[in-house]
N, CA, C and O of each residue as an XYZ file, in Angstrom:
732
protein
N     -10.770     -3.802     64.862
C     -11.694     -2.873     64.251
C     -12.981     -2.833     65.071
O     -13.633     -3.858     65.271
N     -13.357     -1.578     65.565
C     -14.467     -1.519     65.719
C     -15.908     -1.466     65.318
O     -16.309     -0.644     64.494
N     -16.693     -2.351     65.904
C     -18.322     -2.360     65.042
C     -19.256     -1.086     65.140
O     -19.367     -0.429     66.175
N     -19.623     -0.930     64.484
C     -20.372      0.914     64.579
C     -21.505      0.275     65.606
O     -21.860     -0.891     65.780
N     -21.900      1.440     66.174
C     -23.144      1.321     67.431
C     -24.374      1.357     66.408
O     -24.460      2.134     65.457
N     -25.149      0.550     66.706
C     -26.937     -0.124     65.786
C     -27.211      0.956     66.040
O     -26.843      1.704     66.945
N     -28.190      1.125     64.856
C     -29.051      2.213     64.933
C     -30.152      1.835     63.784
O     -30.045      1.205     62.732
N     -31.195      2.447     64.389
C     -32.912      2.134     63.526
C     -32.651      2.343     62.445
O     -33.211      1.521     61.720
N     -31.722      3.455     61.595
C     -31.255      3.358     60.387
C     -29.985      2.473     59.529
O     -29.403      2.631     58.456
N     -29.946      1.824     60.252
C     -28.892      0.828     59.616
C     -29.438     -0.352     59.887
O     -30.173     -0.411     60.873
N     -29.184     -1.675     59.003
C     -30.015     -2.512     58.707
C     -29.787     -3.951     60.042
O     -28.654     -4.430     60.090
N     -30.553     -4.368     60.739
C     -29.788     -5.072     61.515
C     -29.556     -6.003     61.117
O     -30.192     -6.334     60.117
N     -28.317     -7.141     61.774
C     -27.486     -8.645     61.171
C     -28.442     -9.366     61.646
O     -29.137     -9.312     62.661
N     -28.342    -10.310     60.412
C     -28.707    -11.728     60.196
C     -29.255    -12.502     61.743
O     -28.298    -12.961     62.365
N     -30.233    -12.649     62.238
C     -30.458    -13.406     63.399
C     -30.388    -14.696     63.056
O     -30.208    -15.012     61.880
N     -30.515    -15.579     64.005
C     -29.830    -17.091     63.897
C     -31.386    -17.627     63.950
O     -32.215    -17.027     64.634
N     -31.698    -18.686     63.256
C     -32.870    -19.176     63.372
C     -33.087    -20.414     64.099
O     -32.711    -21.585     64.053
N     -34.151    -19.377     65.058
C     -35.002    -20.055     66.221
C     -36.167    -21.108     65.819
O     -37.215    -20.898     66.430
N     -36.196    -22.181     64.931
C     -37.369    -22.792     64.579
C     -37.185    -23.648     65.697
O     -36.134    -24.058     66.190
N     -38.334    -23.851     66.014
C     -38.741    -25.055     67.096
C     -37.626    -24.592     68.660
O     -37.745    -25.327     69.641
N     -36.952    -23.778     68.714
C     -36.306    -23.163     69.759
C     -37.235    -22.908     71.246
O     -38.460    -23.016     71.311
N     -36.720    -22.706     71.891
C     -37.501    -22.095     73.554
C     -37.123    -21.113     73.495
O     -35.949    -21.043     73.130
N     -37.830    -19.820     73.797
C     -37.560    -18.313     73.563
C     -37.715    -17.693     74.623
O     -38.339    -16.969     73.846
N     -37.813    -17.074     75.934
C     -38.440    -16.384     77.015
C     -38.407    -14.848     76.451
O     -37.471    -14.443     75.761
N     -39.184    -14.284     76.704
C     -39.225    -13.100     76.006
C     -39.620    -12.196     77.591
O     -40.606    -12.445     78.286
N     -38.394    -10.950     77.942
C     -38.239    -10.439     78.678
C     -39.268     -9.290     78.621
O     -39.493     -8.870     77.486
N     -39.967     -8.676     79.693
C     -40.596     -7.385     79.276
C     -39.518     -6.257     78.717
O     -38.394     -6.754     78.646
N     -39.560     -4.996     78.340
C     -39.025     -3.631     78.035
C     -38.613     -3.153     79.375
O     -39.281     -2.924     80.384
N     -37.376     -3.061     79.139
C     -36.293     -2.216     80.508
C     -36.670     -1.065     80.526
O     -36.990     -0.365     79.565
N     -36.645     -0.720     81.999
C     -36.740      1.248     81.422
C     -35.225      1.586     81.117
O     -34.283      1.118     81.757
N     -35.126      2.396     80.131
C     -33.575      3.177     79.951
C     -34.138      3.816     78.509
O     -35.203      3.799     77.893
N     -32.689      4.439     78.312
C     -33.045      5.263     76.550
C     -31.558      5.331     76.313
O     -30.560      5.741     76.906
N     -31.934      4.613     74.930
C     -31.597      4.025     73.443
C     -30.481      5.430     73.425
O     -30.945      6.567     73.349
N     -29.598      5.282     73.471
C     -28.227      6.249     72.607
C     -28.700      6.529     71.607
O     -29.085      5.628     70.861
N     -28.867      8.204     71.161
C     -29.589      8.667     69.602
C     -29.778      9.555     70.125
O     -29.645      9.794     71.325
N     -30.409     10.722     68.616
C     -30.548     11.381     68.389
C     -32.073     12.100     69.135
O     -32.739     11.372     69.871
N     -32.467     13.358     68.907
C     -34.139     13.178     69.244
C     -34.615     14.020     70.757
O     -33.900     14.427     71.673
N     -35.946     14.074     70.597
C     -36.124     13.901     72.051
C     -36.607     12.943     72.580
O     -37.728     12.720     72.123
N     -36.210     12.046     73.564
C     -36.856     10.742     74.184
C     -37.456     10.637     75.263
O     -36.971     11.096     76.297
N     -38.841      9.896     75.225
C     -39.578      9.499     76.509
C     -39.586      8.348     76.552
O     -39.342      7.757     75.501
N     -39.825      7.681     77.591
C     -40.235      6.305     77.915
C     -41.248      5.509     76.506
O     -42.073      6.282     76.018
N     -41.212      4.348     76.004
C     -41.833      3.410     75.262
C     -43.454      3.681     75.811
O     -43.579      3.513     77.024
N     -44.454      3.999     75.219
C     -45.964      3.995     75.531
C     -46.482      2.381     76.146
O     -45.793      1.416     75.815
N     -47.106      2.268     76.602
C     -47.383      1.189     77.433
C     -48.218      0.126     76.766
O     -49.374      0.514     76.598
N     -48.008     -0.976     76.377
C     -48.309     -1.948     75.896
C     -47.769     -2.102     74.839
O     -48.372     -2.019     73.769
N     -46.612     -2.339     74.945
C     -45.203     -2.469     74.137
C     -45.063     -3.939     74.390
O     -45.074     -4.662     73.394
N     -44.918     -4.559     75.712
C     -44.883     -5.560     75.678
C     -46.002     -7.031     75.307
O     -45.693     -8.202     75.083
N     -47.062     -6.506     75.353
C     -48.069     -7.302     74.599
C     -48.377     -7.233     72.964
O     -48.952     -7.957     72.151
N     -47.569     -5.770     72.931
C     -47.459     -5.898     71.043
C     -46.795     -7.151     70.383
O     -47.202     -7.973     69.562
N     -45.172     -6.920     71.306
C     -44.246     -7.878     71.109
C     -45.106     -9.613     71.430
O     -45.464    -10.298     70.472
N     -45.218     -9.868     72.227
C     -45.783    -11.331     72.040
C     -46.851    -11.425     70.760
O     -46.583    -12.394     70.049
N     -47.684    -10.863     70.423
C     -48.745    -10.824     69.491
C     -47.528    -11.060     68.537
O     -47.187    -12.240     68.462
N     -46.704    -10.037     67.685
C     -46.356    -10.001     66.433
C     -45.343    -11.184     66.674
O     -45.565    -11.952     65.738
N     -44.137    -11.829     67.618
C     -43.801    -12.664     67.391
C     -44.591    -14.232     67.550
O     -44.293    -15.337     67.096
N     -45.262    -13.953     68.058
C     -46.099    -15.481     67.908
C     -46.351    -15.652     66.430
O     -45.930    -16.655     65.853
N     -47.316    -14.294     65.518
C     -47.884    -14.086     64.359
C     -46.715    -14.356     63.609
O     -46.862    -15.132     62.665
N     -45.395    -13.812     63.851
C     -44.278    -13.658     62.445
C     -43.453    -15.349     62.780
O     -42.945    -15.789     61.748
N     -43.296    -16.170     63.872
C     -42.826    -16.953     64.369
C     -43.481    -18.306     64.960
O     -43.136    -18.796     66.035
N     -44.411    -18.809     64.164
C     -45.422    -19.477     64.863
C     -44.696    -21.535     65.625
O     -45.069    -22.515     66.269
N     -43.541    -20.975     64.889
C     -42.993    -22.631     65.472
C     -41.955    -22.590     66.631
O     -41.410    -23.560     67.157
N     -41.761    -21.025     66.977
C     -40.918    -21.034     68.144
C     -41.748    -21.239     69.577
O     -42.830    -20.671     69.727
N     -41.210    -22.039     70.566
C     -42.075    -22.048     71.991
C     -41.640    -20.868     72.498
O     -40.457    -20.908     72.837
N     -42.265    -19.689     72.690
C     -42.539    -18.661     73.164
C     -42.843    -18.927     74.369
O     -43.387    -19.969     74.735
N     -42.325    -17.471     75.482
C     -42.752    -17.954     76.994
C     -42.442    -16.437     76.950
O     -41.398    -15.829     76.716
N     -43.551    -16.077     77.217
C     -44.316    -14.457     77.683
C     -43.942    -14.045     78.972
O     -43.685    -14.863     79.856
N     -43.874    -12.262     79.215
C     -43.468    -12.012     80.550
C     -44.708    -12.215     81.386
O     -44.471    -11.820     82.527
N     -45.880    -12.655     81.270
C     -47.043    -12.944     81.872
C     -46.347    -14.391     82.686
O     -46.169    -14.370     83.904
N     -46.068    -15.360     82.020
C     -45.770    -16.526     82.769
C     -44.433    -16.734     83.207
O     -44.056    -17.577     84.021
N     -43.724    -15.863     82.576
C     -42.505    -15.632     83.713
C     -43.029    -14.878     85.003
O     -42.735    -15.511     86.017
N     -43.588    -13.934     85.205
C     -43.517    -13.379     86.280
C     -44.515    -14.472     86.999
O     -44.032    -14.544     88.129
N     -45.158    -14.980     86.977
C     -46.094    -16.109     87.570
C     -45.031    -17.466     88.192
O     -45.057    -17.929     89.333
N     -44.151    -17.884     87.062
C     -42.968    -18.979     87.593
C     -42.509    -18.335     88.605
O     -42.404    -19.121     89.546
N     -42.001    -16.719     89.037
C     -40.743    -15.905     89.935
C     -42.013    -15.917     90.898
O     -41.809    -16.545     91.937
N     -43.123    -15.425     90.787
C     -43.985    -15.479     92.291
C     -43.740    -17.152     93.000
O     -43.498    -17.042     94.202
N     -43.749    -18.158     92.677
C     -43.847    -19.899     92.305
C     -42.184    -19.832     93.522
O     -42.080    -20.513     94.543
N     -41.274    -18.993     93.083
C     -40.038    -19.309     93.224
C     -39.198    -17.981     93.792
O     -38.164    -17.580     93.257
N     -39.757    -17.420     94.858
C     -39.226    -16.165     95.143
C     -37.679    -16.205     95.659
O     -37.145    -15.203     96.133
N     -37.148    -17.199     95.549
C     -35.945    -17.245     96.461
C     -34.874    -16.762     95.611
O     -33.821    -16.237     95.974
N     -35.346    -17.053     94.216
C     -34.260    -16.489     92.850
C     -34.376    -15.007     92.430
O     -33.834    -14.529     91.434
N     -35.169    -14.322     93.337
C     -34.868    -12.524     93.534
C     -34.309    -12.330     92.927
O     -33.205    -11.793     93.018
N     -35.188    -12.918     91.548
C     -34.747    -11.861     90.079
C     -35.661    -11.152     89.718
O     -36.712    -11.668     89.337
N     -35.416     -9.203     89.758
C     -36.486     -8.285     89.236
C     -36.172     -8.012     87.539
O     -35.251     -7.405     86.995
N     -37.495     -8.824     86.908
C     -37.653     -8.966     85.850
C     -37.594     -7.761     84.890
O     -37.151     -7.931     83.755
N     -38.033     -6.523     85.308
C     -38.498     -5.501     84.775
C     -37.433     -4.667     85.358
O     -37.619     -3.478     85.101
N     -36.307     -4.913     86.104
C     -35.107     -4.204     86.577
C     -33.815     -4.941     86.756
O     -33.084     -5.087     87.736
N     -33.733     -5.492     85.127
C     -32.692     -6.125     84.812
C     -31.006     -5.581     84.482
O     -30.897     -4.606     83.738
N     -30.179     -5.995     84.845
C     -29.101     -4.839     84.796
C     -28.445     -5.084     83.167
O     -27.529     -5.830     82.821
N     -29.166     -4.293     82.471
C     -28.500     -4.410     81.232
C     -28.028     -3.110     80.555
O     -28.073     -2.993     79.330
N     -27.568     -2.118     81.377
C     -27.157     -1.129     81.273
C     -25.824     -1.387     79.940
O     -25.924     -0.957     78.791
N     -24.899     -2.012     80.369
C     -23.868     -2.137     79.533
C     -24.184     -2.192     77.597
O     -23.438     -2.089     76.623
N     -25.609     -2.395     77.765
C     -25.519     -2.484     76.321
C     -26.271     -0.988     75.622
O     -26.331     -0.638     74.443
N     -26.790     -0.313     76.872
C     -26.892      0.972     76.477
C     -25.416      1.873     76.080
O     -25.459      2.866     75.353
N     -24.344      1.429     76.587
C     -22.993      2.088     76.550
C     -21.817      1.485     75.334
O     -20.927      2.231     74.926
N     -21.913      0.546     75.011
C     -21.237     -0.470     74.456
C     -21.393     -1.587     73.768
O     -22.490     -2.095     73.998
N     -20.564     -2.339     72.810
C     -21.406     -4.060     71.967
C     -21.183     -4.583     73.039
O     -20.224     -4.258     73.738
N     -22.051     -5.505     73.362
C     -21.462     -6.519     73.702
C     -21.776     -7.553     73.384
O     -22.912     -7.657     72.923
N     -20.950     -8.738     73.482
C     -20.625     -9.893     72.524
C     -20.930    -10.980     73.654
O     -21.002    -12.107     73.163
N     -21.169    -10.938     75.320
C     -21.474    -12.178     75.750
C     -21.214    -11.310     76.796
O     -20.317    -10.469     76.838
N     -22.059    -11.562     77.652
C     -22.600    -11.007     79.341
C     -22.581    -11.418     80.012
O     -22.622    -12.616     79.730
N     -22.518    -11.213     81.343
C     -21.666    -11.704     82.594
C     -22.686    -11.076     83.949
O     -23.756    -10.470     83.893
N     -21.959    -11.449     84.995
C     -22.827    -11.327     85.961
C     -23.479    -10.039     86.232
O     -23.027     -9.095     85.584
N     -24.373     -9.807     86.988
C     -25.529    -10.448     87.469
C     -26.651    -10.949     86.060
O     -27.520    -11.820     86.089
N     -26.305    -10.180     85.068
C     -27.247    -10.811     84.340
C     -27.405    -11.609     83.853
O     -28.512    -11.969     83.453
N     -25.687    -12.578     83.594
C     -26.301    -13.870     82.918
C     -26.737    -14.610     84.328
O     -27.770    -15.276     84.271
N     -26.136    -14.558     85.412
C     -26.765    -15.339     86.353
C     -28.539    -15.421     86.298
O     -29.292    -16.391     86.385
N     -28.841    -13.794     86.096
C     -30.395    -13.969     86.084
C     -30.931    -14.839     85.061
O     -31.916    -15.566     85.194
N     -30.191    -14.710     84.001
C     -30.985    -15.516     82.591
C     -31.078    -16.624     82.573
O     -32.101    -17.186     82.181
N     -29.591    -17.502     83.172
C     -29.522    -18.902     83.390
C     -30.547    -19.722     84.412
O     -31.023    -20.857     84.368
N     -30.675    -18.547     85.417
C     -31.786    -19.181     86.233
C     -33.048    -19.163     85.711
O     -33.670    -20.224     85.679
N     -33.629    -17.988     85.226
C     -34.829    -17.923     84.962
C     -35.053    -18.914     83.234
O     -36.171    -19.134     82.766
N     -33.564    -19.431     82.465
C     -33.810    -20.043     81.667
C     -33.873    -21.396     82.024
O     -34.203    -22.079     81.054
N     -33.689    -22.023     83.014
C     -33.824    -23.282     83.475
C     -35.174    -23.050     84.076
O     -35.935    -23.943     83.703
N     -35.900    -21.979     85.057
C     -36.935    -22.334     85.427
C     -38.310    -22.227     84.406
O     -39.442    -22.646     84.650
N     -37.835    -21.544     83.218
C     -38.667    -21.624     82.173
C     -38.652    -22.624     81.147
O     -39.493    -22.743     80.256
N     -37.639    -23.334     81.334
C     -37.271    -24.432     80.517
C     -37.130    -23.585     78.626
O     -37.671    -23.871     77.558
N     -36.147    -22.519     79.034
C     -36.412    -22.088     77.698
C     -34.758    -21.187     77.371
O     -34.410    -20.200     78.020
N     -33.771    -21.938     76.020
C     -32.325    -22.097     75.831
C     -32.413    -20.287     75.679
O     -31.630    -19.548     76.275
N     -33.246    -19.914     74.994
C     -32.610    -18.530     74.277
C     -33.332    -17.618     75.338
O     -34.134    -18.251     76.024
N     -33.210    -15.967     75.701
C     -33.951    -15.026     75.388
C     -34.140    -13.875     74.661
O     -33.154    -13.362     74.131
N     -35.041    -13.461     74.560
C     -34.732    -11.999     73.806
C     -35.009    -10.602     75.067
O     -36.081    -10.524     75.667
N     -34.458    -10.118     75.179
C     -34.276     -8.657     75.837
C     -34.424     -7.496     75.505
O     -33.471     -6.820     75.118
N     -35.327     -7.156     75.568
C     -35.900     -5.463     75.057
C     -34.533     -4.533     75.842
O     -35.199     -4.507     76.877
N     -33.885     -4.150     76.042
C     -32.813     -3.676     77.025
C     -33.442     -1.910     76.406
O     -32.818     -0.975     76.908
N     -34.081     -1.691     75.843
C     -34.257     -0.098     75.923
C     -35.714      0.078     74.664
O     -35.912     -0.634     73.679
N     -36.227      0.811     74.964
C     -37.775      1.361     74.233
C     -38.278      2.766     74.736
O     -38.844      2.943     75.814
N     -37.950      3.880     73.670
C     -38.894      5.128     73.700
C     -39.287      5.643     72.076
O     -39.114      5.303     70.906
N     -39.818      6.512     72.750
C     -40.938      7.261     71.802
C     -39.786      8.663     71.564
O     -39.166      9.389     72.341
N     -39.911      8.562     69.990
C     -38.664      9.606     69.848
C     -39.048     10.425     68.800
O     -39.318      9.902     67.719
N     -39.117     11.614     68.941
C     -39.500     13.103     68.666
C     -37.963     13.320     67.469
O     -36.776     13.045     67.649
N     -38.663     13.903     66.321
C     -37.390     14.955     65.937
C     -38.159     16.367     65.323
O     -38.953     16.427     64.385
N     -37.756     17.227     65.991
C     -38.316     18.542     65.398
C     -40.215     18.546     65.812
O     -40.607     18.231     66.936
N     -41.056     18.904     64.824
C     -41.962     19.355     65.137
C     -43.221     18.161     64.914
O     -44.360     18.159     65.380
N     -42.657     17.333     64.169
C     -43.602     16.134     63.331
C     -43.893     15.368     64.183
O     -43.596     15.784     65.303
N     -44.509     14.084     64.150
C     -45.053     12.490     64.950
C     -43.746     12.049     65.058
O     -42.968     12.070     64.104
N     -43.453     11.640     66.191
C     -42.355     10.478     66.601
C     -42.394      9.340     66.200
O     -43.101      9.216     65.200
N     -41.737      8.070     66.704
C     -41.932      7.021     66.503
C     -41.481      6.122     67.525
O     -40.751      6.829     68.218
N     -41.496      4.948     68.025
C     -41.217      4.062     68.413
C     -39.690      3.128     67.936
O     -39.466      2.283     67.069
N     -38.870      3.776     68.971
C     -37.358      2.978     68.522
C     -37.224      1.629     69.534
O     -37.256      2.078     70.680
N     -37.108      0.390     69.568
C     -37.074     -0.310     70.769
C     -35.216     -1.156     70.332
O     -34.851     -1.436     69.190
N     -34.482     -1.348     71.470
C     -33.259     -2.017     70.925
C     -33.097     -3.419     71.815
O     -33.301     -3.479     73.028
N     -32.770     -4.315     71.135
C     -33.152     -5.888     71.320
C     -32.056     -6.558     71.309
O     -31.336     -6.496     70.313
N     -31.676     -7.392     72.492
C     -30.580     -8.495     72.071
C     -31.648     -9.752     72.493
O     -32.531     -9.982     73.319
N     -30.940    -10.414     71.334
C     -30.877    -12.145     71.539
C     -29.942    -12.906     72.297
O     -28.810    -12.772     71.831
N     -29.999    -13.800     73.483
C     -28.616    -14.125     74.514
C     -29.427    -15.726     74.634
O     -30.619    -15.993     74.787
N     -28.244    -16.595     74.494
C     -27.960    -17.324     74.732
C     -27.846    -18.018     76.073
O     -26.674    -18.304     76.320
N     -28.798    -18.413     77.116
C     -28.673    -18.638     78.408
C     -27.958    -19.285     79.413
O     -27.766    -19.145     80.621
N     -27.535    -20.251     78.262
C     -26.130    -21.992     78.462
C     -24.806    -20.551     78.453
O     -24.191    -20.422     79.511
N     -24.533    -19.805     77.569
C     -23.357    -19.403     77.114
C     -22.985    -17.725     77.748
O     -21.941    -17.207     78.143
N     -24.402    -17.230     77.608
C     -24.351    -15.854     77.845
C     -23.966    -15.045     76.567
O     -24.123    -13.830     76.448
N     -23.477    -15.828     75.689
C     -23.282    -15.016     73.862
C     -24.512    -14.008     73.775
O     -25.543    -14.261     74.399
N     -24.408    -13.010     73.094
C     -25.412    -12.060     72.926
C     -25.188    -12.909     71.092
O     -24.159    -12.989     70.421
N     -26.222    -13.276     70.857
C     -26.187    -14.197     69.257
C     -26.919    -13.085     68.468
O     -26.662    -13.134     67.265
N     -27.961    -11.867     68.920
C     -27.886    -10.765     67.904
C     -28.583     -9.500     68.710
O     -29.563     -9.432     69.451
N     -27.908     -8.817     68.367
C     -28.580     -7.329     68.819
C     -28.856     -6.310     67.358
O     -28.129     -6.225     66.368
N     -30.249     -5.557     67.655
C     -30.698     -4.617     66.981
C     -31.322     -3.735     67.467
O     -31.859     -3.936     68.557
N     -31.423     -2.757     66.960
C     -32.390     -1.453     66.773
C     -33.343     -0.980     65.888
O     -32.870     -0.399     64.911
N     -34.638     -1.065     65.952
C     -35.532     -1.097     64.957
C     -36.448      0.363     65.749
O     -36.369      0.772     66.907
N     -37.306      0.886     64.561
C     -38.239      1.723     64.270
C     -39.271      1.069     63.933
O     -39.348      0.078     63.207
N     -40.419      1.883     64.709
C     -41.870      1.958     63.676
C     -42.393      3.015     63.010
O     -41.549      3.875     62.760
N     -43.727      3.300     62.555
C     -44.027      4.195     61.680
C     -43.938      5.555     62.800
O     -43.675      5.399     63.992
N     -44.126      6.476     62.362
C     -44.198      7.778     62.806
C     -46.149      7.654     63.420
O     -47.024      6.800     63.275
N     -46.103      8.595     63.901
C     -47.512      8.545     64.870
C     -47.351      9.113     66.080
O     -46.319      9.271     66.731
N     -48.773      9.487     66.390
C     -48.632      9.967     68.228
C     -48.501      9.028     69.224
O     -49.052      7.928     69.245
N     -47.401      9.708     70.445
C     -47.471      8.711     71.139
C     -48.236      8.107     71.950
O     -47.920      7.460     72.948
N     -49.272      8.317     71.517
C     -50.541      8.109     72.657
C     -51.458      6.830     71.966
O     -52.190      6.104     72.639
N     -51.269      6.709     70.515
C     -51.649      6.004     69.377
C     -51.059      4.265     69.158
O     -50.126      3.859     68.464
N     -51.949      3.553     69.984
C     -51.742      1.816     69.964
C     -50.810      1.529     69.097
O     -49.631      1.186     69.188
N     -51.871      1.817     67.845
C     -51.003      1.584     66.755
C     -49.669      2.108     66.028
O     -49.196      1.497     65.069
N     -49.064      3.340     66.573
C     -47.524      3.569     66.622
C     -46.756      2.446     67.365
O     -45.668      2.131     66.883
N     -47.255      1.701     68.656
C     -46.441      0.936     69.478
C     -46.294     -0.634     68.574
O     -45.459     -1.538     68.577
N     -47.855     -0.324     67.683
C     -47.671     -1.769     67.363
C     -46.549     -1.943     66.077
O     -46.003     -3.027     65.872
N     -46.321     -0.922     65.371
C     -45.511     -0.927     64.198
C     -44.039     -1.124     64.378
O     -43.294     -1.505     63.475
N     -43.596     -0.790     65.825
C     -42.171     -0.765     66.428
C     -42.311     -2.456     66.956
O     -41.198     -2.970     66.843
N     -43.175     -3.298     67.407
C     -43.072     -4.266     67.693
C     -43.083     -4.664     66.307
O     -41.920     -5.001     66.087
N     -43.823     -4.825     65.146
C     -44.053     -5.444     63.681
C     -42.269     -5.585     63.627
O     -41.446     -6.491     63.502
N     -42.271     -4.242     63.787
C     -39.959     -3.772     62.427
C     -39.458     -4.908     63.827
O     -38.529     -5.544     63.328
N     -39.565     -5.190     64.634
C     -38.512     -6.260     66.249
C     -39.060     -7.769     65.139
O     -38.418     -8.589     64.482
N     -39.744     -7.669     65.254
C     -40.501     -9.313     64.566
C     -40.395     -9.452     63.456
O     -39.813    -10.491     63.142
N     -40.773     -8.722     62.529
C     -39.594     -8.772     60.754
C     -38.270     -9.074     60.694
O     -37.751     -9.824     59.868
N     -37.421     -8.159     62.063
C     -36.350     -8.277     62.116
C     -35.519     -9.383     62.392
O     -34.486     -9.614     61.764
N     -36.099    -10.311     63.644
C     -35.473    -11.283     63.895
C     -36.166    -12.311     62.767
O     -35.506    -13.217     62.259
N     -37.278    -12.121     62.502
C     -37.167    -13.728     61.467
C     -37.845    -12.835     60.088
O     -39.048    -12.575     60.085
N     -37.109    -12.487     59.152
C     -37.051    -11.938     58.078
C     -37.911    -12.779     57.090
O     -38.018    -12.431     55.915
């Protein structure tokens, strides 16, 4: 049987709880989210929303920001992994249930040089139009496992409606990612 493809309107599964966990938290891929709409690119400072609201909704997980990842990869250039041009295409097309090369290679490395078991992966974020009204902020997220390569949860979340030019639309799509994984 097949699993229906996530979507901001359907509720996402149960995430596994990260207390006291190592987390690396990837910046936002460029790509666009399978759906409905018209779509542009995620407004910019998407990724500093996300650290703010999961630190705030998650305060016992060790968090490791794309600020100090990209600082470890300058430290260690020989592991020519582009952080922000990660190949996670496959999950724009398909579930997937545990990932394979090049990307788990990237994760395993960059999860040993961060000293951190899990990450989370923005793998897609835009600003999505329907008809004539305020858009909103859709961003779609897996959780992966770095030892295993298991994708342990993927979702698709929304924020409020708003312009896309408006902080605070970006910050409400990071809030629904951070409710989501720790409820």
């Amino acid at each position: 049987m097949r699993k229906p493809v996530p979507s901001p309107d359907r509720p996402t599964p149960r995430p596994p709880d990260l207390s006291g966990a190592a987390v690396m938290v990837l910046p936002v891929q460029p790509g666009d989210w399978v759906g409905g709409g018209r779509r542009t690119p995620a407004p910019a400072g998407l990724d500093a929303e996300l650290a703010y609201w999961l630190e705030e909704r998650a305060p016992r997980v060790r968090w490791t920001f794309p600020p100090a990842l990209e600082k470890a990869l300058v430290r260690s250039p020989a592991l020519d992994i582009r952080l922000r041009e990660l190949p996670v295409s496959s999950f724009l097309r398909m579930q997937v249930e545990r990932i394979g090369d090049p990307l788990y290679g990237d994760l395993r490395r960059l999860g040993a040089l961060a000293d951190a078991r899990y990450a989370l992966v923005p793998v897609a974020a835009n600003y999505v139009e329907y008809g004539d009204g305020p858009g909103h902020v859709e961003v779609a997220a897996a959780l992966i496992d770095t030892l295993g390569g298991a994708v342990l949860w993927f979702g698709v979340v929304k924020g409020e409606s708003g312009p896309a030019d408006d902080p605070a639309t970006t910050a409400t799509a990071a809030a629904a990612l951070a409710r989501a994984l720790f409820p």
